[in-house]
N, C-alpha and C positions, 0 to 999 in steps of 0.2 A: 856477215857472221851467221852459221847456221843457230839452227832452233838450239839443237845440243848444247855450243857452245855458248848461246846466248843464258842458257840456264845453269851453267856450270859460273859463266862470271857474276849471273846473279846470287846465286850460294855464296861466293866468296866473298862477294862484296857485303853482304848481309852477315857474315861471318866477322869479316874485320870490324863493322860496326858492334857487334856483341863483345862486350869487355866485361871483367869480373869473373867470380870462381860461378860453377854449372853449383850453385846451394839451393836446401830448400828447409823450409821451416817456418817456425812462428813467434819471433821477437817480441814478450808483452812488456814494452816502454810505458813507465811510467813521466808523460811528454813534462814537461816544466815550463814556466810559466812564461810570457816573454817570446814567445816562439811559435811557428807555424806546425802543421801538422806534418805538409812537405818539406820544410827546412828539417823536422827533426829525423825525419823518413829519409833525408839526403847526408845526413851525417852519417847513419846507422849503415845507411847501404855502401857508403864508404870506407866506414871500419870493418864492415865483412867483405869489403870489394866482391860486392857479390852482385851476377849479372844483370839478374831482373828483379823489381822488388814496389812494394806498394804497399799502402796505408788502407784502413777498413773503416774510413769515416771520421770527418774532420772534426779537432776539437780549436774552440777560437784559442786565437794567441793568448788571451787573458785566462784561459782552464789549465786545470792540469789532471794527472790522471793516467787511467787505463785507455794504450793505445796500441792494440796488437798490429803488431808491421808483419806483412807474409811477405816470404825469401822464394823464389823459384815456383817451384810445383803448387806451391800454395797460394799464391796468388789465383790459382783456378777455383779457390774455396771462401775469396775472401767476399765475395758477395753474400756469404752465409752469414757474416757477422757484421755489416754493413744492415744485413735483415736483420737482426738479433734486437733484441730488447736492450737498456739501457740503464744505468743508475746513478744519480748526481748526489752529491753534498752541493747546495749553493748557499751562500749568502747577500742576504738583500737590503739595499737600503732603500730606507721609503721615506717618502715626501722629494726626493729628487728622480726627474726623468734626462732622460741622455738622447740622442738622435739612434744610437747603435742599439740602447737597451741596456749596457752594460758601463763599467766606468772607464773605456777605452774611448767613448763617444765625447763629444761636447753636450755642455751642460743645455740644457730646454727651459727648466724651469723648476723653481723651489718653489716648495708649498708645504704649510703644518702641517704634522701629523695628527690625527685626532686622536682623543682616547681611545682604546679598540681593548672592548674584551675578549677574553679567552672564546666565548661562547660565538661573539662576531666575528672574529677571526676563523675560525672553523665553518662556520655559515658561509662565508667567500670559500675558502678553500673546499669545502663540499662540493660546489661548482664544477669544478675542476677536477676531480676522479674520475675514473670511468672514460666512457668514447667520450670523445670532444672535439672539437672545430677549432684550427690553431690558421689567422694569417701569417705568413713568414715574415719578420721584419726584412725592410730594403736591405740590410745589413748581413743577410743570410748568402749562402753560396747558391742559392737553386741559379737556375741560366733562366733568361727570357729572350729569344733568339740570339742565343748561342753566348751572349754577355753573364755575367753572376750579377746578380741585386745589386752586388755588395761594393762594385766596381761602377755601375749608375748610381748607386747611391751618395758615391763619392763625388761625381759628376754635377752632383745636383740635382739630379735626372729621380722622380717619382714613377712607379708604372702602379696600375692595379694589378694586385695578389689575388689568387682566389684562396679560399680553403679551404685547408687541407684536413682531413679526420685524422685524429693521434687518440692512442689511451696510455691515460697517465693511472698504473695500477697502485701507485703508492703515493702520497701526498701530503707527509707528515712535519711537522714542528718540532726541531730537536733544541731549539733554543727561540728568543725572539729577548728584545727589552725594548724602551719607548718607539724609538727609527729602526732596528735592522730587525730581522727574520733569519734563520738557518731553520731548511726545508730538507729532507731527506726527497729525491722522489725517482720511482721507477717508472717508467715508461716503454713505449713501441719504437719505433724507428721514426723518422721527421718531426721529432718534438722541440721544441726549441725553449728552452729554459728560459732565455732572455724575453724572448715573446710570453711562457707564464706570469715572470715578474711581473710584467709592465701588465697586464692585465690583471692580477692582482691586484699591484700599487692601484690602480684606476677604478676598479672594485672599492678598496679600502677608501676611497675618496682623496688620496695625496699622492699619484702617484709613487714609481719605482724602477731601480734599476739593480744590475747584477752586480758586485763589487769582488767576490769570488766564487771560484765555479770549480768542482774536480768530479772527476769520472770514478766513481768506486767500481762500477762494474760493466763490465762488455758481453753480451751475452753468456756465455760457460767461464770467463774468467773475471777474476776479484784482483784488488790492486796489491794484495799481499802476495802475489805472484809474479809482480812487475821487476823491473830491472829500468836505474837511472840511466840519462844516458852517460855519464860522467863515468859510470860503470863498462860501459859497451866503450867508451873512448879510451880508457885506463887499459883494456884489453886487447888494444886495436893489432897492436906488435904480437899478441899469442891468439895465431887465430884455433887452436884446442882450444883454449879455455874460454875463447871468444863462442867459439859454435855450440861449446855446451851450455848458453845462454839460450836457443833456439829450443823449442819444443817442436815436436813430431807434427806433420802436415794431419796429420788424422785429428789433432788438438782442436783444427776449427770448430770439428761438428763433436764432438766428447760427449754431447750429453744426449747425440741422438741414439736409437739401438744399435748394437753392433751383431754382425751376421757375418759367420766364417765359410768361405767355401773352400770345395777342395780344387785344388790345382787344377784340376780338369775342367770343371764347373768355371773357374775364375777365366780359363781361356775363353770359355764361350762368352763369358758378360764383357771381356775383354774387347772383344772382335761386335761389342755392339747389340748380341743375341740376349735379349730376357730369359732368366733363367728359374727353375723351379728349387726350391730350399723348403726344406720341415722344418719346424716350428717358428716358421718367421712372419713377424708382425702380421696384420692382416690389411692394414693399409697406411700412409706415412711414408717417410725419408727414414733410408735407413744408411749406416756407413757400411762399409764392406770388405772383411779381409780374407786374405788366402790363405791356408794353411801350408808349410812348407817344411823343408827340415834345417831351415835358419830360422827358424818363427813366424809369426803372422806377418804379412806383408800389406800395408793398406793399399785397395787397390782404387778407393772411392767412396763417391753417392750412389743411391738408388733408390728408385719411388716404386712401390708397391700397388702393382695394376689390379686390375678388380678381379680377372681371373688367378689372384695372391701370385704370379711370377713376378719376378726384381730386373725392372727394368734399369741397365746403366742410365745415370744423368751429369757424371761428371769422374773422368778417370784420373786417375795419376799414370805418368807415362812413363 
């Protein structure tokens, strides 16, 4: 077989395996409880039958919350919200610890709660604002050559964690009575809730576990923005009504600057060349759209180099 042909049958064959519609956008699911982040990510993409499709960071089967699923072209954006900062409602019970951290694990051990004033409770939680040093529980997904925690942890199998720096920019009490806790708290990317309880609980002297957990916010989006998936299922037979559940691929980065260029200009940053633009940023990620006569078309990222031209770092094709 020549070269030709051998790259004509590779296309094909690479072709018959691509299934689903050529979509792209950004699904915010609000996941439900009971459920993996992939299972709910594998329904969704099958009610849109749509080709390519992925998740922007897992929440445990026991959360629920904001879970933006990127469709096609977006998927080249969804590391931006993967990086994004994060927002939980949880609820904690203390004086019980789990092996997982949370109440999906088996029990470890009961212990009284003590009395804990308002003032000593805030004195623990002060600890914990700001940078911090977080170990991952075994229960976590990180890999340690090429396995998840969470998969040796099942095994029986212990490894040493190292630690990891997180900052937790919010860390507030929206409820508490004698056993449980409800914490508001905002944080960076690799924070692990389950892991602040239990260091809290251990703080507080009676241990802790997680008993509910929801995502209120994923970097630029809030959960009043979400769609169930019972919603996306109910629609599955009208994919119109289905697709105008998807928000615009430029939704990942929403709340970075935006910078229009013209057609001409867009060619060049198209084809890879930094390009010069008036009054834009002076340094940072910016998004970047073209001006047209159907409207703004997004054409992407770009990181503003020191001599201020707008270097591409991620196109839409």
């Amino acid at each position: 077989m020549t070269i030709v042909k051998t790259v004509i049958f590779q296309k094909k064959r690479m072709a018959r395996k691509r299934k689903g519609r050529d979509i792209s956008g950004i699904l915010l699911l609000d996941k439900p409880a009971g459920m993996t982040s992939n299972a709910a990510l594998q329904v969704a993409k099958r009610c849109f039958f749509a080709g390519k499709a992925g998740h922007t960071g897992s929440l445990d089967p026991l959360a629920t919350g904001v879970l933006p699923l990127c469709f096609g072209e977006a998927t080249k954006f969804s590391q931006y919200l993967l990086d994004a900062d994060k927002r939980y409602l949880t609820r904690i019970r203390l004086g019980v610890t789990t092996d997982s951290g949370d109440s999906d694990g088996e029990l470890l051990e009961t212990r009284a709660v003590p009395e804990i004033s308002d003032a000593e409770l805030e004195a623990v939680l002060d600890d914990y604002r700001g940078d911090i040093t977080q170990i991952p529980s075994m229960y976590s997904a990180i890999k340690v050559d090429g396995q998840p925690l969470y998969k040796l942890a099942r095994q029986g199998i212990e490894v040493e964690r190292k630690a990891r720096p997180v900052t937790i920019s919010r860390l507030e009490v929206v409820e508490r009575s004698a056993d449980e806790l409800i914490l508001d708290v905002s944080c960076s990317k690799g924070t692990y809730i389950r892991t602040l309880a239990e260091d809290i609980g251990k703080d507080l002297g009676c241990g802790a576990h997680v008993i509910e957990l929801r995502r209120s916010e994923a970097g630029p989006f809030k959960e009043a923005e979400t769609v169930t998936l019972a919603q996306v299922e109910a629609l599955s037979e009208d994919r119109d009504q289905l697709d105008e559940l998807l928000l615009p691929v430029s939704a990942a980065v929403k709340d970075w600057p935006g910078i229009e260029l013209t057609e001409i200009t867009a060619s060049y940053l198209k084809q890879g060349q930094p390009v010069q633009v008036a009054n834009a940023p002076t340094e940072g990620w910016v998004r970047i759209f073209s001006g047209s006569d159907d409207g703004d078309e997004f054409v992407g990222v770009g990181e503003i180099l020191e001599d201020g031209r707008i270097a591409p770092r991620r196109l839409v094709v």
